[in-house]
N, C-alpha and C positions, 0 to 999 in steps of 0.2 A: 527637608531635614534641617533641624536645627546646627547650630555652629558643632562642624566635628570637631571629633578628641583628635581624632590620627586619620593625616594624610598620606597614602600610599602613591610614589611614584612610582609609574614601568613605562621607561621608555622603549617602543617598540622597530624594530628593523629586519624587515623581511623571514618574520619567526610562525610564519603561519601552522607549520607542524607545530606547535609548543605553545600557541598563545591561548589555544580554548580551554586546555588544561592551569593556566598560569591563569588566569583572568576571573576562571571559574571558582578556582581554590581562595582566592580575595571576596567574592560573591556573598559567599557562603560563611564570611567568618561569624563568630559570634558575638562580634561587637558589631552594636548596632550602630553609634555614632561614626561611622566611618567613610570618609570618599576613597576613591581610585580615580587617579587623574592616568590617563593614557597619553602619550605623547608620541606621535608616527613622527618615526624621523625621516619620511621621505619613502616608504617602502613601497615595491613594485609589485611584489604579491600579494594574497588576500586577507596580511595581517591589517588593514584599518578597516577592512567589511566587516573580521571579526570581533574586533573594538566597538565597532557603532552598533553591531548586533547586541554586546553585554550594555551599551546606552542607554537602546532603547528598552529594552529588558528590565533594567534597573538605570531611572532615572533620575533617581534620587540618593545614587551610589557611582557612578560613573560618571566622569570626565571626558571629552575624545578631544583631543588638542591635535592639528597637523600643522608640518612644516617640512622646508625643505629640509634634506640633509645636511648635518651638521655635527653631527655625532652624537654619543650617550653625555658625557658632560655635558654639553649646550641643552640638554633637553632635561635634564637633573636640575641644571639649575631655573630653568625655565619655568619646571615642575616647582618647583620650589616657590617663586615669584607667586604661581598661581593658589600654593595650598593656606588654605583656610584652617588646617586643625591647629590642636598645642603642641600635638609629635607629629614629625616626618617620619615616614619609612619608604623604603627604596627596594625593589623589588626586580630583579631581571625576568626578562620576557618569555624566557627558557625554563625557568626554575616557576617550584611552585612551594603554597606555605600549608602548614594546618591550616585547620581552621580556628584554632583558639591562639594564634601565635601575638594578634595585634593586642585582643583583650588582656593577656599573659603581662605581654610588655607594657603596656598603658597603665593596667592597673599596679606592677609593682614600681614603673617612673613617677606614677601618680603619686603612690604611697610613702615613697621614699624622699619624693621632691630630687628627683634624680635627674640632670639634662645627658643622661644616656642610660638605656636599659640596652642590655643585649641577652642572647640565648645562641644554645647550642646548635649544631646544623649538621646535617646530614650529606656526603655526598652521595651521588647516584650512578653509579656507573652503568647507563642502559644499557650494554653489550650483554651484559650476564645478569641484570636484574639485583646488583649487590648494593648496598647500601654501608656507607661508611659514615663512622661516629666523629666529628670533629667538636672543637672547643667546649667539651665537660671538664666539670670541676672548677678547681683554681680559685672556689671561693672567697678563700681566706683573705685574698686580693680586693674583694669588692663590697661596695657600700661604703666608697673613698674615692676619694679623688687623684690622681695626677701625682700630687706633693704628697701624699698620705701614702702613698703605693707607688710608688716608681714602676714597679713590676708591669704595671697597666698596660703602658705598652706594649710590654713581651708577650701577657699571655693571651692579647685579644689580636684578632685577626685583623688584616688589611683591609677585609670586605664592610661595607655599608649595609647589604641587603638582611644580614641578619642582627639588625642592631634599630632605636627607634632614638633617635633624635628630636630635644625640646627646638621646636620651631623658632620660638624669641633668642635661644641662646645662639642657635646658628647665625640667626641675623642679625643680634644685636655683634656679634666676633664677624660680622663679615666671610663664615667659612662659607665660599663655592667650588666646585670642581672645574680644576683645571684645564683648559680647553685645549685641545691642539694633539693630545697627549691618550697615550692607555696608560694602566697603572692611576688614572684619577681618581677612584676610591679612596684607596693608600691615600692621598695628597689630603683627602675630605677627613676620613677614619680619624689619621693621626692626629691632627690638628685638632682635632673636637675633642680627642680624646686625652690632651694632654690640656686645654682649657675647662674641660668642664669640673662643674661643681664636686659632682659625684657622678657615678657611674655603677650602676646595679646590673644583678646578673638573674636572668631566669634557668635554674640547671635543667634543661629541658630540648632536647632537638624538637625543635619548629618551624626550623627550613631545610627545603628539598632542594639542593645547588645540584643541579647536573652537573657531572665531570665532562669535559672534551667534547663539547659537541662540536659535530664537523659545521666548519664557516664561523665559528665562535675565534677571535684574534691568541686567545693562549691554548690552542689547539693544534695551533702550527711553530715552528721557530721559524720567524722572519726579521724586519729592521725596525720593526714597530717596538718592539724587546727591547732595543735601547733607551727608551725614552723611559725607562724606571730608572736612570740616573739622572734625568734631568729630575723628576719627581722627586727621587730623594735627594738633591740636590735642593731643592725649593725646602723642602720641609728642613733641611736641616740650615737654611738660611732664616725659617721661621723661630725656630728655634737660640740660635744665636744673637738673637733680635730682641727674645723676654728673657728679663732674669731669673723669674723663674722657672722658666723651660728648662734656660742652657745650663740648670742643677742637673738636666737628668740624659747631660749626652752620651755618657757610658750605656743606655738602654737604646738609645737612639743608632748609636754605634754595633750595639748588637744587634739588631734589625736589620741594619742596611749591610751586613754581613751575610747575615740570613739568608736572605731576598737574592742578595750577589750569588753565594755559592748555589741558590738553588738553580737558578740561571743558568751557571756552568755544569749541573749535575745531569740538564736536559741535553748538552750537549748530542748526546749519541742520535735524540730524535732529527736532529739536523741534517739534508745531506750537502750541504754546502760548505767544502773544508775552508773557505775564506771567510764568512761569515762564522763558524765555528772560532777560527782564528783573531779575527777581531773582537767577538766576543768574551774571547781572554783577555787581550788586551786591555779591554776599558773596564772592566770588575777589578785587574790588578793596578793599572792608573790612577780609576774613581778612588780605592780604597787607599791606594799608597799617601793620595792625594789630601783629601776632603778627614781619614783617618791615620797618619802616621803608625800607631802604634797595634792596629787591627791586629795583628799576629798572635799579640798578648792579653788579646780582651777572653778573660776569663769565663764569664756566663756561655759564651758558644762554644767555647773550648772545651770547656771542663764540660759544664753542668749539660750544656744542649746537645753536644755532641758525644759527651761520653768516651768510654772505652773503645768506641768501636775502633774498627782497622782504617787508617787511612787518615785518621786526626791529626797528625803533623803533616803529611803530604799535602793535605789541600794548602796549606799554606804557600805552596809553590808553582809559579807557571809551569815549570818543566814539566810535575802532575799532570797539569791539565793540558797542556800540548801531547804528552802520551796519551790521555784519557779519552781527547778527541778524535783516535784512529781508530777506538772502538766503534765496531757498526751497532745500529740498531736492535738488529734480529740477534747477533750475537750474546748481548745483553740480556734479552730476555729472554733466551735458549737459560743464559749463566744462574738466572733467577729459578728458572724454572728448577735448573739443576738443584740447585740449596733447598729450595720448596720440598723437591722428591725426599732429598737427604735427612731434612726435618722432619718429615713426615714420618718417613723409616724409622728413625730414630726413637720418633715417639711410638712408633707400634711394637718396636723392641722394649720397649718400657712397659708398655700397657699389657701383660701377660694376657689378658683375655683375650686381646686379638687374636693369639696363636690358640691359646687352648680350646678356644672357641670350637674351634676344628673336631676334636676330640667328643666335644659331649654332640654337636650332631651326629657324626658317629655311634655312641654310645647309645643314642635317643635311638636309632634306627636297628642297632645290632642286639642290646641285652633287654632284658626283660625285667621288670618293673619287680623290687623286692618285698613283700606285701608289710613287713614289720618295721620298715626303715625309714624311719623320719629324721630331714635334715630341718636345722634351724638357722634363721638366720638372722640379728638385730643390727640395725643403722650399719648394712656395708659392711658386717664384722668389726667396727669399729668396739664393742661392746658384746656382752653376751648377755647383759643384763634387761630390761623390757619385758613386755607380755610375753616373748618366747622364752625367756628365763623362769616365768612364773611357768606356763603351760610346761616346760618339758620338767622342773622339778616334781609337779604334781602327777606328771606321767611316770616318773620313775615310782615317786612314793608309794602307789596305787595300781601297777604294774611291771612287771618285771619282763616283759612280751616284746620289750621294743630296741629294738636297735636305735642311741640315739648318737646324732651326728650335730656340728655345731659346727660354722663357719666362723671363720676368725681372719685377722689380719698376721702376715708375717711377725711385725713386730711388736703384737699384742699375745703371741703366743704363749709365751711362759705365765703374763698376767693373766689369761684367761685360765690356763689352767693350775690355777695357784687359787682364782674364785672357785669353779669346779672342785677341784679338792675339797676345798673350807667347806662346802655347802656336799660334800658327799656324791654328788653325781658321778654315774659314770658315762661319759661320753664321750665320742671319738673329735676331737678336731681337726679341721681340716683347714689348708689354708685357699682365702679366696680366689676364686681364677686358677687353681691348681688343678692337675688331671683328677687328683681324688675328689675335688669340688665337683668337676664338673662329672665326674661318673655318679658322684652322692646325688647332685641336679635331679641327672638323668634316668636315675633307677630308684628313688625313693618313691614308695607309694604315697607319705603325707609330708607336706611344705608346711614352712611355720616362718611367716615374715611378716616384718613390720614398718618397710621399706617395699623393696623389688629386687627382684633379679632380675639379671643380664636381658639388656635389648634384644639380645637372639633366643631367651627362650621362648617355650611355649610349652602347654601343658600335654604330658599324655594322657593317652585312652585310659584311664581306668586311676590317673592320680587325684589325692585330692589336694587342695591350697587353700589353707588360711590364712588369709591378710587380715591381721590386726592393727594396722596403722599406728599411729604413736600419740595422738591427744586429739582436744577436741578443742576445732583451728580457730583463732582470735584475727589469724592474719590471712586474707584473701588469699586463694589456692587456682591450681587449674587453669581454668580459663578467666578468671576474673582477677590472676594477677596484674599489678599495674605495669612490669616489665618481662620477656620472656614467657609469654605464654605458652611457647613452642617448650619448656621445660616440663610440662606437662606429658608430655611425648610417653616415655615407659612408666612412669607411675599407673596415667590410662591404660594402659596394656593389661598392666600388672592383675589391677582392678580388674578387666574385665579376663582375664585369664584365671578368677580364681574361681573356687568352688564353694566358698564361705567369706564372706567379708563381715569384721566386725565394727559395731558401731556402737560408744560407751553410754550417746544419749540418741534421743530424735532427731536434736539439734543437726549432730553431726553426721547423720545420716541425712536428712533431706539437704545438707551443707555440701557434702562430697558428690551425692549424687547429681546435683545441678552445676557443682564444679570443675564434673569431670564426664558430663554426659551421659552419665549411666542410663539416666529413665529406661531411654529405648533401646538399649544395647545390652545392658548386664546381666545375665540369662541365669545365676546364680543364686547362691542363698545370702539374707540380708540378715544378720542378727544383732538386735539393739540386747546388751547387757555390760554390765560394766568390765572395763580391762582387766584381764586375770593381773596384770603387773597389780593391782590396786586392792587385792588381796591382803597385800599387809598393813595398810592402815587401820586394820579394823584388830590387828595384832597388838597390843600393849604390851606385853610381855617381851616382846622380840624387841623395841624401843628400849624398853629397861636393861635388855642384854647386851645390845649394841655400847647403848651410852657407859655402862661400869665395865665394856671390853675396852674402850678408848680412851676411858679416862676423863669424861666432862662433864660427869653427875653432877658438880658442884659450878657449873660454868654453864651459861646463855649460847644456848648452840644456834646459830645463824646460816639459813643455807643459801645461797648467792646461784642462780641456778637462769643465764640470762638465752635467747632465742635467737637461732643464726639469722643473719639479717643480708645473706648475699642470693646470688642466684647462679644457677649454673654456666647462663650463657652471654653474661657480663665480668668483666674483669674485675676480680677483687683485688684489693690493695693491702694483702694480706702484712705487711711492715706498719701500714700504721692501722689497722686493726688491734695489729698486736701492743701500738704505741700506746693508743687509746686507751685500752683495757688494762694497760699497766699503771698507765698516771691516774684512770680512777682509784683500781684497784688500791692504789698508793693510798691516795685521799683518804679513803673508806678504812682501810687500814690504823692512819692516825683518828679516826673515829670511835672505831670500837675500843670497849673498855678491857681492863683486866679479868674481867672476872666472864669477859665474851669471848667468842670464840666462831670463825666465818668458817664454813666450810663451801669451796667452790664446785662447780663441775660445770664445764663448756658444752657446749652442745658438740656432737660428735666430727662436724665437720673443723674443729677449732681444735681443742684439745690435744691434739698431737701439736700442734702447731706453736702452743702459747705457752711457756714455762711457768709456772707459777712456784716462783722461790724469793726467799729475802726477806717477807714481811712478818711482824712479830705477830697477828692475830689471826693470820689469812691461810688455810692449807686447801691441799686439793680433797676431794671426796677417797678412802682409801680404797687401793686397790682391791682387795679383798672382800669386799660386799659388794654386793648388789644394790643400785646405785637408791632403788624406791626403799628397799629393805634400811638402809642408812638415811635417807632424807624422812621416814618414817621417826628418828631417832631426835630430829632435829626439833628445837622451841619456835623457831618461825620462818619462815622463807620470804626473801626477795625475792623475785624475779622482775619481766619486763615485760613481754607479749606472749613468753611461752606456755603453753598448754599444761605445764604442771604447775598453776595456782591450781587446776582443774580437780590432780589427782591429790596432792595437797591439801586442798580445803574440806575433805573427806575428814582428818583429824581437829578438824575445830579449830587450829592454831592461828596463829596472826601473819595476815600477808600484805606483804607491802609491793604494791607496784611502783618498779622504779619506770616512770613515764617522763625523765629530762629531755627525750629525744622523739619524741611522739610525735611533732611535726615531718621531721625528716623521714621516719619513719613509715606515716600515714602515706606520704607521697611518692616514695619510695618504691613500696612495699605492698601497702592498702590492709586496713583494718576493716573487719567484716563484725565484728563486736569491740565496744567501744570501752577501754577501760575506765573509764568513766560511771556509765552502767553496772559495774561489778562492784559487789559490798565489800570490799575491801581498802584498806588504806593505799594513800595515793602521794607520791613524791615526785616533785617536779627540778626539785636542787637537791644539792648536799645537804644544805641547812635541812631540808625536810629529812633528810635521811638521819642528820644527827639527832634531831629532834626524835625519832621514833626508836636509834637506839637507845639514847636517854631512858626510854620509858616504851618498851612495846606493846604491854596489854593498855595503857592509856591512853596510846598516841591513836587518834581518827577512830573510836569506839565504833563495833560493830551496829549497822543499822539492823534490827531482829528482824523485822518484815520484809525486808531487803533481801535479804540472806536466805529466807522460808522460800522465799518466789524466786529465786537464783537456785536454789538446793530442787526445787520440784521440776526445773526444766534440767537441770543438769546435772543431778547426783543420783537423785531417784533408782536407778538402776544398778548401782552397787550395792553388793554387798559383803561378805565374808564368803560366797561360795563364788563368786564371779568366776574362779578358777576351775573349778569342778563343774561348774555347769557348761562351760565352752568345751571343755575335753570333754566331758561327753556328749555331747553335741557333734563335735569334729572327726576324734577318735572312736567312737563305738557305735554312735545312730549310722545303721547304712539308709540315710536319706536321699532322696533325689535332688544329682549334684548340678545339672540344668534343669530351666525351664524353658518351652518356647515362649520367643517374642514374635511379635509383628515383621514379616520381611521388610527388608529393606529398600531403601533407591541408592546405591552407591554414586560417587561424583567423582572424582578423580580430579584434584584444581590444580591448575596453573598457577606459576606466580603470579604473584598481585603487589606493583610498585606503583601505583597510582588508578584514581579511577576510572580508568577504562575495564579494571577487573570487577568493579561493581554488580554488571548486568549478569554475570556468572553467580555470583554473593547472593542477589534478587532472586535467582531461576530456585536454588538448592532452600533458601529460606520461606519458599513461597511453596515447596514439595511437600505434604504433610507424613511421609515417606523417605523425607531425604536426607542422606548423612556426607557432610564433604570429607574429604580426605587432602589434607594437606600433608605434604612432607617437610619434614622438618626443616632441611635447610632451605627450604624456599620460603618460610615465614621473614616476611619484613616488618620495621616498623611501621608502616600504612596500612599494612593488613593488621598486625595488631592494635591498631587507633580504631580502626572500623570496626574489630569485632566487638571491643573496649566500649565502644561509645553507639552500636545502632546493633550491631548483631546477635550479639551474645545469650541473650533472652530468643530468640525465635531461631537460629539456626543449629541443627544436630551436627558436629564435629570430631572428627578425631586428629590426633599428630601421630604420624606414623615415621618412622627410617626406615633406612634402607640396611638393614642388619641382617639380609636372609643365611638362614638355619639350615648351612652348608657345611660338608664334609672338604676338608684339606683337598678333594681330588676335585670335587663339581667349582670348588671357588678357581684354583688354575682353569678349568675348563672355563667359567665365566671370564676369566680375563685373559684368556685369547681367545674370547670372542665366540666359543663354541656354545652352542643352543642346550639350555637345562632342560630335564626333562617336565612335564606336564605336572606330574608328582612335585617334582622342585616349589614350583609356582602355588599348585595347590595348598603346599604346606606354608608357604608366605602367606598366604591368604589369612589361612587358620593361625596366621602370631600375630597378623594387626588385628582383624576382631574374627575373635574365637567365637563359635555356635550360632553364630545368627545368620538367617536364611535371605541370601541376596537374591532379588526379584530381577532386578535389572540395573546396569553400569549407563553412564555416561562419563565419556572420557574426554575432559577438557585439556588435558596437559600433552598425552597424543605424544610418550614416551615408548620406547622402545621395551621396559620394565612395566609400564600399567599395560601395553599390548598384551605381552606375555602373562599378567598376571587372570583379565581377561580372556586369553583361550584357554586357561587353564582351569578356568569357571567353565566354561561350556555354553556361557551365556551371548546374547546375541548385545553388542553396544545398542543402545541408545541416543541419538544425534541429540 
């Protein structure tokens, strides 16, 4: 091998459980310039046989260095003496990395000229297979150095192993780890990190840090725990030594506060009241000592510690002398308690959980109303959509139906304020309500454009069109870049229906391989355009809108941008809403007088975002229907979302705003590239001013461009879109399954690293086989692997655990009493509806896949 990029050290110490998985995940990265230096610090079990097995293996990638014991610093630095790349990385024996985590780091230190790249990390708690997210975000901090950011300190970790150090800057600063000592990380980290140049960040978890393993030194509380004040004693003598270090001891001072109080926070795992006792001692000493005025340092006070309870007390030994007579078990009996209370809390908020109750009920007790159709758009957040176009079209052309509309509490009166203006008569209901759920349960025809409730499923004799909502620019499914497991009830949805629409080909062979259908969806496939899209081909209705509102003589702009979160990631909904204000701002002093922006957020945002103050900027009004108004409009912005789609039907001029397409792409994942699309394309402001200046001249349409975009994607609209799905839906009594192929069912286990592989192999190598993951046990390693090797060759569902129980059978479930056969049956029939299971194999070997299994009648499969 030629001179590596990046030298990974692992020093190793009697870790033979944990070294073939740690050793193998460096093996396999995808940088190829790489060594693994191994360094046995003396170990007595069979972790250096398994070191010299990956040698010889790969010997043009491994190192085996031995010596007596001496600890991990002596062998870090040792490690260090030996490596040959431009970056160091540091790797514990226990933990393990992706496989793209070295190339990640290398190339953005490379690119930046950075002497530190770091990335996020995961921890792992083996016990329960959980994975936790640490150091995301915080960008704003990085691509700076030390003196540029102060912050750098605060927001990067004490640890080395997920961070990639330039080799020359470490050695030419003299940083080695501290011998003698634990906590030498910390001693290595801070020091690098307050000399180096710059410091870059990859937002991205791509190390797997086991939490606690047993015989690991911060696993136990012992006297070893003391020696982080000798470490932060050194560093802060580092520090007071450069001038300009000792600018930034107020950050330094917040750290070693940090560090202190979390020391004192473990106390309860301790059971040594002397040891607990001294370790009061030297954190209110060190800190009185080394920091006088620690009490008053405002960043841990205020901003890190927040409102919670007990922000003045810690300030106090007495605190923590009371604090230390709490036991262990008590503690997290006390945890437990608040857990419950929260939880509670939250299912008294979530109405569906109770009502829940009711429409199984209802499903089981009343009979299906043959004229009743309920509708449903985005959650009720809306009434407007394909189920807006279908049900007005049903009333105009029939007067046979009972129609029902689901809605949100506090869109009640707006919705039926639209309803009104547009003549309809139909009942609303609100969502999650008992009249929802008896609407659910007793309509003969469903009309959605989303999903309903985890716990439904379809009756005997009902039928469900799913019209979905556009046709996806942005990876869906399974082929999201994060949360795949969100995919869970959309699939259901889908394969629960009896008509699913699709407005081109595209997005039909797009959803199907998105969401596994091929071999699962027993239903009817219809490509024809979205009845919502109906009114673009209306001119007259554009003419009425615009001299209802008043902007005949004004450039109507419609602003119409694409949720960019996920369900089972933390969104930051305050600056969301920052964000979208201070563009919105921008844009605002953009447009002219004689312009006019008309907004509308996508459904998840909209409650949530005010839009008031600006002189050119209003929201879409409440009284139309939102296509019926954006039909009115002279040109639309948008970003990634699917109505340029329905949009570009009227010919008019569309501008992709694409400022954020990076973040976004990686993010998120684009599956069509806007780039590819014959439309105008802004990447700034200035593009954007430029195009209000002058819209039909700005970025002229390419005509050929446009021909071959409009034949894959428009083809299929037309003026009857609407008439032809109603009757198609409503009046053809067609056959509402079809059979498919049986199945081989799997039933998986969690998968938090690659020992769950040979299970992934057996189900992708079945040409019969569908696995069954539940949702909470999706991790991020099962979703890298499916991401990155499985995706394409294995058949998958996400299922929960939501069973379509009555108020009476759920108590009987939670104490423990046996449901009946029937119970199980009918779970079977809400994760996949109509398909004929041949035979199970049960990897997971729950008490719930048991039960779900005799209630098949089928015999397991080993």
């Amino acid at each position: 091998m030629n001179t590596p990029l990046v030298s990974v050290i692992v020093p190793i110490y009697n870790v033979e459980q944990y070294l073939h998985r740690c050793l193998n995940s460096l093996a396999h990265q995808t940088l190829n310039e790489i060594e693994i230096i191994v360094i046995d610090d003396g170990s007595t079990d069979n972790s250096l046989n398994i070191a010299k097995s990956f040698e010889k293996k790969y010997p043009d990638q491994f190192i085996v260095i031995q010596k007596d014991n001496s600890g991990v610093a002596d062998s870090r630095n040792m490690g260090i003496l030996q490596a040959k790349g431009k970056y160091l990385g540091f790797v514990d024996s226990d933990d393990f990395v992706d496989e793209t985590m070295y190339e990640k780091l290398f190339t953005k230190a490379n690119q930046q000229n950075a002497d530190i790249s770091v990335c996020a990390y995961y921890g792992l708690n083996e016990k329960n297979g959980t994975f936790r997210p640490f150091q995301f975000g915080r960008m704003e901090f990085f691509n700076k150095s030390m003196k540029e950011a102060p912050e750098l300190l605060r927001v990067n970790s004490s640890y080395v192993w997920h961070k990639l150090f330039r080799r020359e800057f470490i050695i030419d600063n003299c940083i080695t780890f501290p011998t003698g000592v634990i906590f030498e990380d910390m001693y290595f980290a801070w020091i690098a990190i307050s000399k180096a140049n710059k410091i870059v960040k990859v937002d991205e978890a791509l190390y797997y840090h086991v939490l606690s393993r047993q015989g690991s030194y911060m696993s136990s509380y012992s006297m070893k725990l003391f020696h982080l004040f000798d470490v932060l004693e050194m560093i802060q003598n580092e520090f007071l030594n450069d001038e300009d270090m000792k600018k930034h001891m107020d950050m330094l001072e917040f750290v070693s506060i940090k560090h202190s109080i979390m020391r004192l926070q473990d106390l309860p795992k301790c059971p040594n009241q002397k040891l607990k006792k001294a370790m009061i001692k030297k954190v209110f000493d060190f800190l009185d000592e080394k920091y006088p005025n620690w009490r008053t340092n405002k960043i841990f006070f205020e901003e890190q510690f927040g409102n919670r309870i007990g922000k003045n007390l810690i300030k106090y030994r007495m605190f923590w002398n009371i604090y230390r007579f709490i036991p262990y078990k008590g503690m997290q009996i006390g945890k437990k308690c608040i857990m419950f209370i929260s939880k509670a809390k939250n299912l008294i908020k979530k109405w569906e959980h109770i009502s829940e109750f009711s429409y199984a009920r209802m499903c089981k007790t009343k009979p299906l109303i043959e004229n009743r159709v309920l509708f449903e758009s985005f959650h009720g957040t809306t009434v407007s959509d394909s189920p807006f176009a279908m049900m007005k079209e049903l009333q105009d052309t029939s007067s046979n139906y009972e129609l029902i509309i689901a809605t949100k509490k506090n869109k009640i009166s707006e919705h039926q304020n639209l309803l009104n203006h547009y003549g309809i008569k139909a009942k609303l209901v609100i969502i999650y309500s008992k009249d929802y759920q008896e609407a659910l349960a007793t309509s003969k025809f469903l009309v959605n454009n989303v999903s309903w409730p985890p716990y439904f499923a379809l009756r005997e004799g009902q039928k469900y069109i799913n019209t979905w909502h556009g046709t996806p620019m942005k990876t869906l499914g399974k082929k999201r870049q994060l949360a795949i497991q969100d995919m869970s009830n959309m699939q259901r949805n889908f394969l629960h229906s009896t008509h699913l629409l699709f407005p081109n080909e595209y997005t039909k062979k797009s959803m199907f391989e998105d969401y596994n259908l091929e071999k699962l969806y027993c239903g009817n496939s219809i490509v024809q355009g979205y009845p919502r899209n109906t009114i673009f081909f209306n001119q007259k209705s554009a003419q009425e809108i615009r001299k209802k509102y008043n902007f005949n003589d004004k450039q109507a702009i419609a602003y119409m941008p694409t949720w960019q979160g996920s369900a089972s990631y933390a969104i930051d909904m305050k600056k969301i809403e920052e964000d979208m204000l201070h563009y919105l701002k921008h844009i605002d002093e953009l447009l002219r007088d004689n312009q006019i922006m008309f907004i509308h957020l996508h459904s998840l945002l909209e409650d949530k975002i005010e839009i008031k103050g600006f002189k050119h900027i209003q929201k879409f009004p409440e009284l139309e229907d939102n296509n019926y108004f954006l039909n009115a409009c002279d040109a639309l912005i948008t970003d990634y979302s699917s109505v340029l789609f329905d949009y570009s039907l009227t010919g008019k001029k569309i501008l992709l705003d694409l400022h954020d397409k990076e973040k976004y792409q990686n993010e998120t994942g684009l599956q069509i590239q806007p780039e590819d699309l014959p439309f105008a394309k802004a990447y700034s402001l200035s593009d954007i001013q430029l195009f209000l200046n002058d819209i039909n001249a700005y970025q002229p349409v390419d005509v050929e461009k446009f021909n071959s975009y409009k034949g894959k994607f428009l083809k299929w609209d037309s003026s009857n879109n609407t008439k032809i799905i109603n009757d198609l839906f409503f009046k053809e009594d067609s056959k509402c399954h079809y059979e498919k192929e049986p199945v081989h069912l799997y039933f998986m286990k969690k998968i938090i690293d690659e020992s769950g592989l040979p299970d992934l192999d057996r189900v992708a190598n079945d040409p019969k086989g569908v696995a069954i993951f539940h949702r909470n046990d999706f991790t991020p390693v099962l979703q890298r692997y499916l991401l990155r090797k499985y995706n394409d060759k294995l058949c998958f569902l996400v299922s929960d655990k939501r069973m379509q129980l009555t108020l009476k059978e759920k108590v009987c479930k939670i104490f423990g009493f046996k449901l009946s056969e029937k119970a199980y049956q009918l779970e079977m029939h809400r994760i996949l509806p109509f398909v004929e299971i041949s035979q199970i194999t049960d990897f997971q070997k729950s008490a719930y896949t048991r039960n779900l299994i005799n209630g098949l009648h089928l015999k397991e499969v080993e």
